[in-house]
ZAKE-830555 format. One record per residue (C-alpha): x, y, z; residue number from 1. Coordinates in Angstrom, 1 decimal. Example, Ala and Ser with C-alpha at 12.3 -4.5 7.8 and 13.67 -1.06 7.14 Angstrom:
12.3, -4.5, 7.8, 1
13.7, -1.1, 7.1, 2
END
This chain:
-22.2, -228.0, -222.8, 1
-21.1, -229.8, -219.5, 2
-18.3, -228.8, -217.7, 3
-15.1, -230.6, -219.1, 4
-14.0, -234.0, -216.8, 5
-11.1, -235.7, -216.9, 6
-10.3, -238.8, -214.3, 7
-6.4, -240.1, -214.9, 8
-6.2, -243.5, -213.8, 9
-3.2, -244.6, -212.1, 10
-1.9, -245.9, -215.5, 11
-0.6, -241.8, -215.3, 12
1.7, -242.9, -212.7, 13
2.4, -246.2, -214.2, 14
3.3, -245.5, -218.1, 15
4.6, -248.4, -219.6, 16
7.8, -247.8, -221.1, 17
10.1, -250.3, -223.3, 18
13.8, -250.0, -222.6, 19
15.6, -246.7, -223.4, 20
19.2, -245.6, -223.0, 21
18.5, -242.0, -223.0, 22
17.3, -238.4, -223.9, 23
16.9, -236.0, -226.9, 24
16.7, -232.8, -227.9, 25
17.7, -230.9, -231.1, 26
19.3, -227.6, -231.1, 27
20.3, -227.1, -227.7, 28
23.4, -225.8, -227.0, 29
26.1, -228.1, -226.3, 30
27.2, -227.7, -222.2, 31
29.6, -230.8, -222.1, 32
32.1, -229.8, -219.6, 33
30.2, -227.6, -217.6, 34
29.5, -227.3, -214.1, 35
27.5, -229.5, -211.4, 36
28.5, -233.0, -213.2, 37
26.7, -235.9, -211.7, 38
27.8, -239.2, -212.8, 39
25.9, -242.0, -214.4, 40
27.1, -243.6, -217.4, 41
30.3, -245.0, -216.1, 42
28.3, -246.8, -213.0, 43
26.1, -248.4, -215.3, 44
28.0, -249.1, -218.2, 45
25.5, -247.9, -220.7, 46
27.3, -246.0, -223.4, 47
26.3, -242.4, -224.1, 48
25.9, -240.9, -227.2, 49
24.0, -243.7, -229.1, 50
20.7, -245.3, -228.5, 51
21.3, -249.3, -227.9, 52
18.0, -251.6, -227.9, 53
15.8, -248.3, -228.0, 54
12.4, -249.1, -228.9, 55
9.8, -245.9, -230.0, 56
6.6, -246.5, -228.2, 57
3.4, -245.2, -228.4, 58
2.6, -242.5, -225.8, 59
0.1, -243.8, -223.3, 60
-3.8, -243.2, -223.8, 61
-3.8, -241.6, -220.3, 62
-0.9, -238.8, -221.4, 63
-2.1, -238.6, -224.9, 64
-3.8, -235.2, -224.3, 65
-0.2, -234.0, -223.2, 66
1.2, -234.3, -226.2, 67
2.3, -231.2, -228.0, 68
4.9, -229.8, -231.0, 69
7.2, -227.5, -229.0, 70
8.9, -224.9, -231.4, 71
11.9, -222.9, -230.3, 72
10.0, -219.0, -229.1, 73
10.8, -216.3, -231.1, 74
11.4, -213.5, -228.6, 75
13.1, -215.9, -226.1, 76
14.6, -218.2, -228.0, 77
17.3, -219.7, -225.2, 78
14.3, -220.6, -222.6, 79
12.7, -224.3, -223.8, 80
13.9, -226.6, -226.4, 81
12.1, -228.5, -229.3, 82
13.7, -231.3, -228.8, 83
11.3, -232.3, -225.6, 84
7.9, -232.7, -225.4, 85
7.4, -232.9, -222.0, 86
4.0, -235.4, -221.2, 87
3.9, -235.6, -217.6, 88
5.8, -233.6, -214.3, 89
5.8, -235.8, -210.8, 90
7.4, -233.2, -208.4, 91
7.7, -233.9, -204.8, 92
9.0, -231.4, -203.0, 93
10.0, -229.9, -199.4, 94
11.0, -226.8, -197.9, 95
13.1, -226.3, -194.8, 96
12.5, -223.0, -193.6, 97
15.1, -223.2, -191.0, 98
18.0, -223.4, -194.1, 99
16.0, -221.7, -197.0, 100
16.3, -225.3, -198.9, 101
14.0, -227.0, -201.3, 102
14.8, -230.5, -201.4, 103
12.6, -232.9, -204.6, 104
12.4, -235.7, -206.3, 105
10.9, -235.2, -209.7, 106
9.9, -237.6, -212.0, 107
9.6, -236.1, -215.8, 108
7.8, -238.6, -218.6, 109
8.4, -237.3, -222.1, 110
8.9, -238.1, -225.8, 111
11.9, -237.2, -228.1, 112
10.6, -235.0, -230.9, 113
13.8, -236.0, -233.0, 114
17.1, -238.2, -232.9, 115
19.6, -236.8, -230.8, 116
22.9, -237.5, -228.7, 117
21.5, -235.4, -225.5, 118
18.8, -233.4, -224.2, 119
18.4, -229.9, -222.9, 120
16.2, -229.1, -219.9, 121
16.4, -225.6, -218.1, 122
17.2, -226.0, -214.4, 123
18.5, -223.0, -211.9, 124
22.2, -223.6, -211.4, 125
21.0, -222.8, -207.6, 126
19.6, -226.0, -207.8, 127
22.2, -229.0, -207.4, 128
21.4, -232.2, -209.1, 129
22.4, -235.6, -206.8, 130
21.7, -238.1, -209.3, 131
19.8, -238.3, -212.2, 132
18.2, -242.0, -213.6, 133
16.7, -243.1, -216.9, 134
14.1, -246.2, -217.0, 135
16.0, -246.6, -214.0, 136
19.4, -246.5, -214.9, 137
21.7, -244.1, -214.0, 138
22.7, -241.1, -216.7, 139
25.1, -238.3, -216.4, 140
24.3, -234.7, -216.3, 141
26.0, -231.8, -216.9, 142
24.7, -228.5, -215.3, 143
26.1, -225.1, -216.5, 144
23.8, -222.2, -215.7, 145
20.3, -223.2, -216.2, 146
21.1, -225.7, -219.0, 147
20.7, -228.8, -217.4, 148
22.5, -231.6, -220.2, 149
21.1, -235.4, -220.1, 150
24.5, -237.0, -221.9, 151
22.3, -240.3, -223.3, 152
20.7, -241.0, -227.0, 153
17.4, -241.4, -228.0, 154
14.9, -242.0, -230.7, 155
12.5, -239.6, -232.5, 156
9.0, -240.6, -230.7, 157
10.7, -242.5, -227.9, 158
8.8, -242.2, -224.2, 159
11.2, -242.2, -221.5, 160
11.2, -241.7, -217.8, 161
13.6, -239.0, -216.1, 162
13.9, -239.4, -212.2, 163
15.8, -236.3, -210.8, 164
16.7, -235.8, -207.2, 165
18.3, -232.3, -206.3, 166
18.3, -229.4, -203.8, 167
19.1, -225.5, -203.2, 168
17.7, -222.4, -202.0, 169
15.9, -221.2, -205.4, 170
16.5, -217.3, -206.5, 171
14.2, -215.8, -208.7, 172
15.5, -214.5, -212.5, 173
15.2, -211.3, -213.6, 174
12.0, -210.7, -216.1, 175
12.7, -209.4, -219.7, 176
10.6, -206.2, -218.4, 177
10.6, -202.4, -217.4, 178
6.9, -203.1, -215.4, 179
7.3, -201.9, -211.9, 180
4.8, -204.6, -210.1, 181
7.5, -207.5, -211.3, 182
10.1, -207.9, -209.2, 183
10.8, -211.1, -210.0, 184
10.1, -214.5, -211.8, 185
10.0, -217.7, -210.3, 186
10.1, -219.5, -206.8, 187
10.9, -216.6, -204.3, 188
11.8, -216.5, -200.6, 189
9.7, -213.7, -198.6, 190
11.1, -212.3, -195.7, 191
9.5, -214.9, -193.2, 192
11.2, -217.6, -195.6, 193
7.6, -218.4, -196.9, 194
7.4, -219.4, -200.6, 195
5.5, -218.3, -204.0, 196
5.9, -218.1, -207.5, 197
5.0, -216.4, -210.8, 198
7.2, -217.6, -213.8, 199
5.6, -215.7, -216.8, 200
6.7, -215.9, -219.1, 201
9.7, -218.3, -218.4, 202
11.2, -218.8, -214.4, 203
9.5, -222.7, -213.8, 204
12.9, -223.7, -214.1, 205
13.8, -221.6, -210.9, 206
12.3, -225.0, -209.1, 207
12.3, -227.9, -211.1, 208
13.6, -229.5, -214.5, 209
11.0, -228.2, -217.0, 210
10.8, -227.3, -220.8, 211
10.0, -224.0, -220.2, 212
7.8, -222.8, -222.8, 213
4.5, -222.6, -223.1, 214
4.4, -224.7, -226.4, 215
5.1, -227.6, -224.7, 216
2.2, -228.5, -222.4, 217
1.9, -231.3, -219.7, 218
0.0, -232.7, -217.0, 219
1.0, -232.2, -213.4, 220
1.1, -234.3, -210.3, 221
2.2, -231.7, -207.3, 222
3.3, -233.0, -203.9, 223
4.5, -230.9, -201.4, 224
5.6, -230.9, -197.6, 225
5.5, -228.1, -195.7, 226
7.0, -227.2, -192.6, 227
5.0, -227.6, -189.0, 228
2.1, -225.6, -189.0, 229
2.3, -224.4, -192.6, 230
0.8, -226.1, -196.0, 231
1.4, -226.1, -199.4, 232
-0.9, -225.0, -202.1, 233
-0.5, -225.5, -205.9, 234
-3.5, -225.1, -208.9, 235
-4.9, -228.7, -209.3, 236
-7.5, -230.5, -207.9, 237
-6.5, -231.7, -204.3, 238
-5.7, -235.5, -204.0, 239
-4.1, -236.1, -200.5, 240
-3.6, -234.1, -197.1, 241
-1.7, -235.8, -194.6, 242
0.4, -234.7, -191.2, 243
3.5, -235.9, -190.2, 244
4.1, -237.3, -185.8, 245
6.5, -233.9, -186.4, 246
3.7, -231.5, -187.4, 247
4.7, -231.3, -191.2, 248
2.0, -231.2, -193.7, 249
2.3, -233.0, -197.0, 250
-0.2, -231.8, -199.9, 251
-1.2, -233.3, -203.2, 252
-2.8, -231.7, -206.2, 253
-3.0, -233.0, -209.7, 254
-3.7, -231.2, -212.8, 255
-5.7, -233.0, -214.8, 256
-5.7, -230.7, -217.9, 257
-2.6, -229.9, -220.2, 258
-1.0, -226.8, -218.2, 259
2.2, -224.8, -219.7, 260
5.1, -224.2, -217.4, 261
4.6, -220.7, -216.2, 262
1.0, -221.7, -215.3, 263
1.9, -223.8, -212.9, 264
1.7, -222.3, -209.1, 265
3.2, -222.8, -205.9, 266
3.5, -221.4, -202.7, 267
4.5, -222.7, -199.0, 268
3.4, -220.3, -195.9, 269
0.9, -219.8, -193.0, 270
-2.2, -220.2, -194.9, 271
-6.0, -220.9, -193.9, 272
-8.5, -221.5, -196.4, 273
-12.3, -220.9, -197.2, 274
-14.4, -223.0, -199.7, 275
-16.9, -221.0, -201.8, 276
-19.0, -222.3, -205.2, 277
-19.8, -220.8, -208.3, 278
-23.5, -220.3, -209.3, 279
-22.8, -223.7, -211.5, 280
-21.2, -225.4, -208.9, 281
-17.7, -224.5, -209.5, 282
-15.8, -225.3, -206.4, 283
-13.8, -222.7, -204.8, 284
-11.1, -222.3, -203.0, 285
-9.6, -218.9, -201.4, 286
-5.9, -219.4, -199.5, 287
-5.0, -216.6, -197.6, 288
-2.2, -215.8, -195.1, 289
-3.3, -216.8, -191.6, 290
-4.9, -213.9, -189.7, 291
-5.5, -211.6, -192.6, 292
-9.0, -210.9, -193.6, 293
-8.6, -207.6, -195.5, 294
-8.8, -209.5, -198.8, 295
-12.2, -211.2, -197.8, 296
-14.7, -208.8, -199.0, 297
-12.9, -209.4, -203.0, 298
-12.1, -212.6, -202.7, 299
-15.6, -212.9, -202.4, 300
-16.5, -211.9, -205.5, 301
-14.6, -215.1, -207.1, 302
-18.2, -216.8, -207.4, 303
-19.9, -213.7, -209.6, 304
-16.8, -213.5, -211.5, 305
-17.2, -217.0, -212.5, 306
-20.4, -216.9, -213.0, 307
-20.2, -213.4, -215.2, 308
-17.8, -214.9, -217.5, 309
-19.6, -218.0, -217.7, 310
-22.2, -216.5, -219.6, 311
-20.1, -215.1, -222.2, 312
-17.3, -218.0, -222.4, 313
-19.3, -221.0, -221.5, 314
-18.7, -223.4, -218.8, 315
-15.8, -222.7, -216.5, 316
-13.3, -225.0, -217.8, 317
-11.7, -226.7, -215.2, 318
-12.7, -229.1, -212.5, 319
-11.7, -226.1, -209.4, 320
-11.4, -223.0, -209.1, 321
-9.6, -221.0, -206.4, 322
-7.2, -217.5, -205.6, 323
-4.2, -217.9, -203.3, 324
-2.5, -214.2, -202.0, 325
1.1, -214.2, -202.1, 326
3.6, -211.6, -201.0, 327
3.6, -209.9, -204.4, 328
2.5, -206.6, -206.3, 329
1.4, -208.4, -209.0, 330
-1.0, -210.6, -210.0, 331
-1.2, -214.4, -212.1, 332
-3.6, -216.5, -214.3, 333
-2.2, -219.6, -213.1, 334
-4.1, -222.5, -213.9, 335
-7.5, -223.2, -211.7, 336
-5.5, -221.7, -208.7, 337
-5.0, -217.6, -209.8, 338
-1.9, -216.4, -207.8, 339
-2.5, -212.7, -206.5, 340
-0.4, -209.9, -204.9, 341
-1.2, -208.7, -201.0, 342
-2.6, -205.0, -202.8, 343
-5.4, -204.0, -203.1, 344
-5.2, -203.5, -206.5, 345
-4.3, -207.3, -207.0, 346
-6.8, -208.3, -205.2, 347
-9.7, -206.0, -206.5, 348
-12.8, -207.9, -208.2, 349
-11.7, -206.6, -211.5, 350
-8.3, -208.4, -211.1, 351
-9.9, -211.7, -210.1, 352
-12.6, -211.2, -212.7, 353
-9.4, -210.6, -215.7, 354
-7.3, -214.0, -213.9, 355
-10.4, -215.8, -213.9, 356
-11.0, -214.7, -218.1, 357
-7.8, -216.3, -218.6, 358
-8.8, -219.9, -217.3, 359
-10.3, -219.7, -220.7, 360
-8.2, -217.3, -222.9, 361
-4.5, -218.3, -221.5, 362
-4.7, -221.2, -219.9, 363
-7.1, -223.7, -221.8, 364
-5.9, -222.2, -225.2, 365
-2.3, -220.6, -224.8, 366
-0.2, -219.0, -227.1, 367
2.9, -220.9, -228.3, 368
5.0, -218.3, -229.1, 369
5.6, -215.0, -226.6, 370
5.1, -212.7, -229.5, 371
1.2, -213.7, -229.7, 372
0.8, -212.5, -225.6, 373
-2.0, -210.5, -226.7, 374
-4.2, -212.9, -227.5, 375
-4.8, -213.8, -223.8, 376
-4.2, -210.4, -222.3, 377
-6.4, -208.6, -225.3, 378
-9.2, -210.4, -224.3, 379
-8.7, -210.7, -220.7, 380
-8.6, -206.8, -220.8, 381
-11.3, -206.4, -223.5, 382
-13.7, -208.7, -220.8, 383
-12.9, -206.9, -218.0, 384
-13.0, -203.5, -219.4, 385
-17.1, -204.7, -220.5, 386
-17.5, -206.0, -216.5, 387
-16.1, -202.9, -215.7, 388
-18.6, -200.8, -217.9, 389
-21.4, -202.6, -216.3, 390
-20.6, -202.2, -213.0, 391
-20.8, -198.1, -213.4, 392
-23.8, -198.5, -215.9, 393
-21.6, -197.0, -218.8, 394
-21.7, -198.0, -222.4, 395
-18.8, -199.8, -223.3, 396
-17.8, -198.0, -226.2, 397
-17.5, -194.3, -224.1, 398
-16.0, -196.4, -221.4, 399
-13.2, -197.6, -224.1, 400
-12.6, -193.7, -225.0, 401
-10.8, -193.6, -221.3, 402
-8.0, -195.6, -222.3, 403
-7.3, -194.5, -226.0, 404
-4.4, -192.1, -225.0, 405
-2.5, -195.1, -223.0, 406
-3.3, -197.4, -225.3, 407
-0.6, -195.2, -228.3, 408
1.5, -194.0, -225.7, 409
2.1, -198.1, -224.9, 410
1.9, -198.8, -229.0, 411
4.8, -196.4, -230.0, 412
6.8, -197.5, -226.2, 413
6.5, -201.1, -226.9, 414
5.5, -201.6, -230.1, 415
2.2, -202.7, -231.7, 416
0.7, -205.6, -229.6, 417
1.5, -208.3, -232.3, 418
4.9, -207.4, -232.5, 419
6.0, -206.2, -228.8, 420
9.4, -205.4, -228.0, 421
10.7, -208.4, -226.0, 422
12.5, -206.4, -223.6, 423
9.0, -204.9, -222.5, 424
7.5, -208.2, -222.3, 425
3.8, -207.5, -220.7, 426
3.5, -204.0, -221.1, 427
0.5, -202.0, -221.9, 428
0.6, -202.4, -225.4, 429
-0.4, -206.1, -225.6, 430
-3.2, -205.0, -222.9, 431
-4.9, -201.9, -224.2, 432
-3.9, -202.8, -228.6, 433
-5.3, -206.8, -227.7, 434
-8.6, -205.5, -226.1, 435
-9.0, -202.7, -229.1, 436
-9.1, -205.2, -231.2, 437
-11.5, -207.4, -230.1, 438
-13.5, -204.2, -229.6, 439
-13.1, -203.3, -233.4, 440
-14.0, -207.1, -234.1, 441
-16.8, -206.9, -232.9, 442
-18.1, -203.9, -234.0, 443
-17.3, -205.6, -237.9, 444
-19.0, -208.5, -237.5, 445
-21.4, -207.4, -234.9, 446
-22.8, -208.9, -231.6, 447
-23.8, -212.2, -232.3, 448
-21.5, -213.1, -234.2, 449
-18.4, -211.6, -231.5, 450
-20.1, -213.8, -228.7, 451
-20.0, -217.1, -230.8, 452
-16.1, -216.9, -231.8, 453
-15.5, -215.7, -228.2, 454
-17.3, -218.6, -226.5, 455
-15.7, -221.0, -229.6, 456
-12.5, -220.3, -230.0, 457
-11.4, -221.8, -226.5, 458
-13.6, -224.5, -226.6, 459
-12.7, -225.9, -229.8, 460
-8.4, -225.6, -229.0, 461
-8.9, -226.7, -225.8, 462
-5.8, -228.0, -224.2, 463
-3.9, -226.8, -227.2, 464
-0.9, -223.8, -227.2, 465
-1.6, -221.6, -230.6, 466
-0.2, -219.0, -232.8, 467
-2.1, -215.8, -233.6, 468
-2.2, -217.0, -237.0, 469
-4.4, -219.8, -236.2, 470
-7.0, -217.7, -234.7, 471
-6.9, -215.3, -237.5, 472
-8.3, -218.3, -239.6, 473
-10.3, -219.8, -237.0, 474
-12.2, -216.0, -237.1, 475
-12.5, -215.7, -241.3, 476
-13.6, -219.2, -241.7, 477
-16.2, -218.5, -239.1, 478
-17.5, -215.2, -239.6, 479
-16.8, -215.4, -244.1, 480
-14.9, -212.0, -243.9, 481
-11.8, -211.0, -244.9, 482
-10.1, -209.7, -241.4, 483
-6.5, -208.9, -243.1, 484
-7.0, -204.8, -242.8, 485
-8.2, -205.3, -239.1, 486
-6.1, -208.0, -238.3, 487
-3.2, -205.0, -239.5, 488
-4.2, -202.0, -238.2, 489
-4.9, -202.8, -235.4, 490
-2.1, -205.4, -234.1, 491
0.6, -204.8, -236.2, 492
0.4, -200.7, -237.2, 493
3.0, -198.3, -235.2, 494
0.5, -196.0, -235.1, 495
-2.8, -196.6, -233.5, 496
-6.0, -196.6, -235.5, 497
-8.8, -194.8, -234.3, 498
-11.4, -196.4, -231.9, 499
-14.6, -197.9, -233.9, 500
-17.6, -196.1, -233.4, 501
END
């Protein structure tokens, strides 16, 4: 199988929508009233409330892949809204380092998933909306917390275009976790007022108007201009480089696969680069901050990583590949650009080589609901757990003994890994239980059969957000077993089986 291409033509930027009046969204809550008001309807004249000479269209060949059904998420069920399924994000922004400001225009092409009055975006309250158009015509907001309200009607299956232009000094949300390595989520200032994110699982909105769940994929077009003698990096592959008479440097990335919210990176700072390729011709790219070349030596390893996992998984999925080090502890799978802490630990080769398993496992297939987190990070772990073995020239299955006492300590902490306690979102559990199981699968239905669902699965949902459920299926249709006392014991039992043998 050939590595997977996609070439948007400028009809991406170009969709052709019929006239609209406004947005929808179904069961978000109702913030009429609220703070950060920018006005709209009045100036034009359009009426809020009802859709006048609305007209559904079709969504445009060149988004069609974007398309998705968002569902309201059952462990975080006041981040995202199934009312919006967003198609296609146009952010251009800039940071001022001098005031801590991001100033951006975004541009936000989506379809109403039902009739509604209004529509519900998430959107810092740190970050003040100026004015707010529709097709073009001006709309009123309202703004109270992160619930950013669009006061205008639309259609169920109506496109519409959103243009957005706002500013503030983004803040990063706390994480519904107890892990020490996350001190944060979203965009975050470091002390030498560079920038970088990690938003999982919710903390996009930290930085731009998103539907901030990972049901709702969408393509990505990323520009961003940096201040004099810095650059801006996002996951993507690059599209434009250009420097302003007063030094500032404007990058352009576009992501030309379906990419959930907290998958999307950025980060703005004193950064060099090096270009390395994959055995298959993967290109590479490694950002580091300027000067620092204590990461090299691992950063190095990105090409065997890819190449490792390539034989297990199948081609790397993406058109690039690259690592950028942030100011972090932790470490991120986020999409064709992995985001990693300045540790060592973050940025060991068996760090890359589990962000680089999720290119496949995460972020081409990528669970729709937060509750079914193990099904990236069980098999991220389970993958680099067998790298891992190889590397000391251990059997897997003794090198699986090392982590059976963590993995029930984390099972009776946080619960079994397919039903994790939500206020211990990431923890061991959905680690350790995720990759137990995969190990039990396989020993059930043996080797060959293990590498063909594992290679499969992500090529046959590609681009698509899941639910454990349908990979339960997906794995008795294929292998002709019943999985349902596996499937149990080991993902939803409070008390841990024991290993297989």
């Amino acid at each position: 199988m050939s590595r997977r291409r996609r070439t948007l033509t400028t009809a991406l930027l170009a969709v052709v929508l019929t006239g609209s009046t406004g947005l929808a969204a179904c069961g978000g809550p109702d913030t009429t009233g609220g703070a950060g008001t920018t006005g709209g309807a009045a100036a034009s004249g359009a009426p809020t409330g009802s859709p006048t000479g609305s007209v559904a269209t079709e969504v445009d060949p060149a988004l069609a892949a974007a398309r998705s059904t968002p569902a309201e998420d059952s462990a975080y069920p006041e981040v995202g809204d199934p009312g919006v399924d967003a198609l296609h994000y146009d952010l251009d922004v800039a940071w001022d380092r001098d005031t801590d400001t991001l100033t951006a225009t975004e541009v936000l092409t989506f379809r109403a998933t039902a009739d509604a009055a209004q529509v519900r975006l998430d959107l810092a309250g740190t970050m003040a909306v100026t004015e707010a158009l529709l097709d073009g015509a001006p709309v009123s907001t309202t703004h109270d917390g992160k619930d950013l309200v669009v006061q205008a009607a639309v259609v169920a299956d109506q496109v519409a275009e959103l243009t957005l232009s706002y500013a503030g000094t983004p803040e990063p949300v706390a994480a519904p976790a107890t892990r020490t390595d996350i001190e944060g989520l979203g965009l975050t200032i470091d002390p030498d007022h560079q920038l970088w994110t990690m938003q999982e699982p919710f903390g996009a909105y930290t930085w731009y108007a998103v539907n901030d769940h990972p049901s709702d994929k969408a393509l990505y077009d990323l520009t961003i201009t940096a201040p004099p003698g810095w650059v801006g990096v996002a996951g993507g592959t690059p599209v434009g480089d250009t420097a302003a008479a007063d030094g500032r440097r404007t990058t352009s990335y576009r992501l030309e696969d379906p990419a959930a919210a907290y998958l999307v990176t950025l980060a703005v700072g004193d950064y060099t680069s090096r270009e390395l390729t994959s055995g298959s011709g993967v290109p590479i790219t490694l950002w580091t901050p300027r000067g620092e070349r204590r990461f090299d030596d691992a950063l190095d390893t990105a090409p065997a990583a890819i190449d490792w996992l390539e034989q297990h998984l199948g081609p790397y999925p993406f058109d690039t590949a690259g690592a950028v080090v942030v100011r972090s502890a932790s470490a991120m799978e986020t999409q064709s650009m992995i985001t990693l802490g300045d540790t060592d630990y973050a940025t060991s080769p068996a760090v890359i080589l589990h962000e680089f398993a999720h290119q496949w496992w995460g972020d081409l297939v990528t669970p729709a609901d937060w509750r079914d987190l193990w099904l990236n990070e069980g098999m991220a772990m389970y993958l680099q757990w067998w790298w891992e073995a190889e590397q000391e020239g251990v059997p897997l299955d003794r090198y699986l003994e090392r982590y059976a006492g963590d993995e029930a300590y984390a099972r009776v902490e946080a619960g079994p890994p397919g039903r994790p306690d939500p206020r211990q979102f990431g923890s061991t559990n959905v680690y350790y239980g995720g990759a137990y199981f995969w190990a039990a699968l396989r020993r059930e239905i043996g080797d060959d059969a293990f590498l063909a669902v594992v290679r499969d699965w992500p090529a046959q949902q590609a681009g698509r957000s899941v639910r454990a459920a349908d990979l339960l299926a997906f794995l008795e249709e294929r292998t002709g077993r019943q999985l349902d006392d596996l499937w149990r014991s080991w993902l939803l039992a409070r008390v841990s089986p024991e290993l297989p043998r």
